[in-house]
C-alpha beads as a LAMMPS data file, in Angstrom:
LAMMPS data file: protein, C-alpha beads

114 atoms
113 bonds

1 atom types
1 bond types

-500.0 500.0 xlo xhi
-500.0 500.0 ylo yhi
-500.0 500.0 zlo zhi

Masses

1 110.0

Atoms # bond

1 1 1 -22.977 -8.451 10.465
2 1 1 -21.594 -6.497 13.502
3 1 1 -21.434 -3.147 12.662
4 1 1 -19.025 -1.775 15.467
5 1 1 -16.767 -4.919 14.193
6 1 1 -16.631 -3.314 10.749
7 1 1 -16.303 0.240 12.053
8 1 1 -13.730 -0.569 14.097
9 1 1 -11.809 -2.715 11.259
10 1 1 -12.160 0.511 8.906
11 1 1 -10.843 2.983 11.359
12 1 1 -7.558 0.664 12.014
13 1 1 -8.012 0.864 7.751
14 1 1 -7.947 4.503 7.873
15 1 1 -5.259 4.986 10.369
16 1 1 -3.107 3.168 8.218
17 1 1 -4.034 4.790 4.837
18 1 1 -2.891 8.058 6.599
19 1 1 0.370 7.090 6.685
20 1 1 0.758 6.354 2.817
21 1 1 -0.066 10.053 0.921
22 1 1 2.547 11.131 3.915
23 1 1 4.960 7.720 2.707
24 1 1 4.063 8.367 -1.203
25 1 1 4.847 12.271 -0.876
26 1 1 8.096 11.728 1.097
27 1 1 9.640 8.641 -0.849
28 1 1 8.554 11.111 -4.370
29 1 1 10.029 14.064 -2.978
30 1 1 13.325 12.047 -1.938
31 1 1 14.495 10.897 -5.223
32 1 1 16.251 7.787 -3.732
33 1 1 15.141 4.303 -2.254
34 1 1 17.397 4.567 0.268
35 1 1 16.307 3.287 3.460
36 1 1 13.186 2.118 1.849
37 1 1 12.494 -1.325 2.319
38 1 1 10.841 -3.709 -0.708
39 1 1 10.325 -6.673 1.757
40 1 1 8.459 -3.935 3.941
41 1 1 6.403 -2.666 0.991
42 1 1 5.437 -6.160 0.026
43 1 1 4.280 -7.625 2.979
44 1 1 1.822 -4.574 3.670
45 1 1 0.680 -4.801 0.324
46 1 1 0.013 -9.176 0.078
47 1 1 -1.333 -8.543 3.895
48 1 1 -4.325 -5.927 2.573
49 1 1 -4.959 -8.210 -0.318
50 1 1 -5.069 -11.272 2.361
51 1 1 -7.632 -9.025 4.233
52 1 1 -9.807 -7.918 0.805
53 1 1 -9.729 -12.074 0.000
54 1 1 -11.198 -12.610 3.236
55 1 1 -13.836 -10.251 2.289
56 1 1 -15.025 -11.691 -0.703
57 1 1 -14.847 -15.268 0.842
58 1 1 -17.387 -13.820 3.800
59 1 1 -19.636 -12.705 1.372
60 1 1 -19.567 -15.977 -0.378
61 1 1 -19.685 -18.115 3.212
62 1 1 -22.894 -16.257 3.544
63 1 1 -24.489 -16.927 0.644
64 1 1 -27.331 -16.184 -0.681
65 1 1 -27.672 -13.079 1.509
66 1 1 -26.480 -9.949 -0.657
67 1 1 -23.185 -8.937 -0.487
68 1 1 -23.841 -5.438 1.488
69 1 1 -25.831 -7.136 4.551
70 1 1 -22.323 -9.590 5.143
71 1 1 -19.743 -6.513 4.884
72 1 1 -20.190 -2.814 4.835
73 1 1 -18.691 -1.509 1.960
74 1 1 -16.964 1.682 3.245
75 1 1 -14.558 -1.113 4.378
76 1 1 -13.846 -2.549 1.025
77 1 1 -13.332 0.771 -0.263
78 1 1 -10.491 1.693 2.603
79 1 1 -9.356 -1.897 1.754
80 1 1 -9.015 -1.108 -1.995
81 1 1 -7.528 2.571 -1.423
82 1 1 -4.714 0.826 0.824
83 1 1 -3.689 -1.342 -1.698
84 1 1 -3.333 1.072 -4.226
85 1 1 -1.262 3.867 -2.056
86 1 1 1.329 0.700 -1.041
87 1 1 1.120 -0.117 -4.486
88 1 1 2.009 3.798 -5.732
89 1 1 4.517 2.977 -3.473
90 1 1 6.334 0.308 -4.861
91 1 1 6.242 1.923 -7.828
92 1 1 8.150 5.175 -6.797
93 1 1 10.719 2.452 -5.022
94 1 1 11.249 1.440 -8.407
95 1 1 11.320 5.084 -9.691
96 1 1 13.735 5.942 -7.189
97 1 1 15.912 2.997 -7.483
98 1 1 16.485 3.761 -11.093
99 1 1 17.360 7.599 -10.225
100 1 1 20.359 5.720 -7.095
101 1 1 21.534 3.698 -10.414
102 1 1 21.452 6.778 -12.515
103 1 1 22.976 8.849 -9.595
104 1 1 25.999 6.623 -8.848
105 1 1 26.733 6.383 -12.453
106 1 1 27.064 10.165 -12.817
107 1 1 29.235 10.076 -9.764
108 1 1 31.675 7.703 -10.659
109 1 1 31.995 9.437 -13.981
110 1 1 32.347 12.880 -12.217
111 1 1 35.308 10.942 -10.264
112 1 1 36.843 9.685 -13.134
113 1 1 37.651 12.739 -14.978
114 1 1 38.571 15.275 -12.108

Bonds

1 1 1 2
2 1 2 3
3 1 3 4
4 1 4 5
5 1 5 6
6 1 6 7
7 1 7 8
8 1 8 9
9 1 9 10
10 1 10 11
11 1 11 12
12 1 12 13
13 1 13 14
14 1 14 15
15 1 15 16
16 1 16 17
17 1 17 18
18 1 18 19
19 1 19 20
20 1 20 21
21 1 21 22
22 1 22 23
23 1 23 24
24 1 24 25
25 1 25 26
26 1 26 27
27 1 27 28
28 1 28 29
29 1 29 30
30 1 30 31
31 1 31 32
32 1 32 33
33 1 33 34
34 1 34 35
35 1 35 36
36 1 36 37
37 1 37 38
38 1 38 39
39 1 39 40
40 1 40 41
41 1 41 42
42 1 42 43
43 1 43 44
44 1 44 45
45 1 45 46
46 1 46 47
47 1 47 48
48 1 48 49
49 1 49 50
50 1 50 51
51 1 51 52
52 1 52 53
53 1 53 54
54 1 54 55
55 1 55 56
56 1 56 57
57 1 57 58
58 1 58 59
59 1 59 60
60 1 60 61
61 1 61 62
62 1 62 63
63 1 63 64
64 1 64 65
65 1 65 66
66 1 66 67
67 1 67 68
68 1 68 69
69 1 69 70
70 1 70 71
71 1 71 72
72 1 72 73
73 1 73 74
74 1 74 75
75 1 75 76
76 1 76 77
77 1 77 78
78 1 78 79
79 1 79 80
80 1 80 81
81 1 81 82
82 1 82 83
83 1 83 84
84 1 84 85
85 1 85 86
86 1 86 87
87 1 87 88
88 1 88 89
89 1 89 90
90 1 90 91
91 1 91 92
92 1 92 93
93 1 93 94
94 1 94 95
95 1 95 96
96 1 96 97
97 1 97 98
98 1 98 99
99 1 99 100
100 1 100 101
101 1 101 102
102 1 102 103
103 1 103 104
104 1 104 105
105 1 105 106
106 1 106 107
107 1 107 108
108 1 108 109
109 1 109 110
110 1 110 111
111 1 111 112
112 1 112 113
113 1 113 114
């Protein structure tokens, strides 16, 4: 196990998880999925769980030594905080998408009757 591999690989963790309370805050505060992209959202998110597989399969590759002398697990953790920020995320797309529908139906009613 290379220890400045794995320290490196959870800083470029961490410099992405900053981004997401900043995302999640903004996209919450915005009330609309505008400009927001799913594809985006989904690719991040399939890409973290691609990384947290590759994890696991380590750990089993190096079998029968215990799972903490193959990966450090302040990695994991940054690994599984990611994923559940970009999933947060998606949700509030969703959220947000629903207030756009609810939006544009108040404004075409709004247009019919003035």
């Amino acid at each position: 196990m290379n220890t400045f591999a794995s320290l490196m690989e959870m800083m470029m963790v961490v410099c992405f998880g900053i981004s997401w309370p900043l995302n999640i805050i903004k996209a919450w505060r915005s009330r609309s999925a505008k400009g927001i992209s799913l594809p985006f959202y989904f690719f991040i998110w399939i890409g973290y769980v691609f990384a947290f597989v590759g994890k696991f399969v380590l750990i089993a590759a190096n079998a029968p030594q215990p799972w903490y002398e193959t990966v450090h697990w302040y990695v994991m953790f940054f690994y599984v905080l990611n994923i559940a920020m970009v999933t947060t995320g998606i949700g509030i797309y969703f959220r947000n998408k629903h207030l756009d529908k609810k939006t544009v139906g108040v404004n075409k009613l709004a247009a019919v009757t003035e």
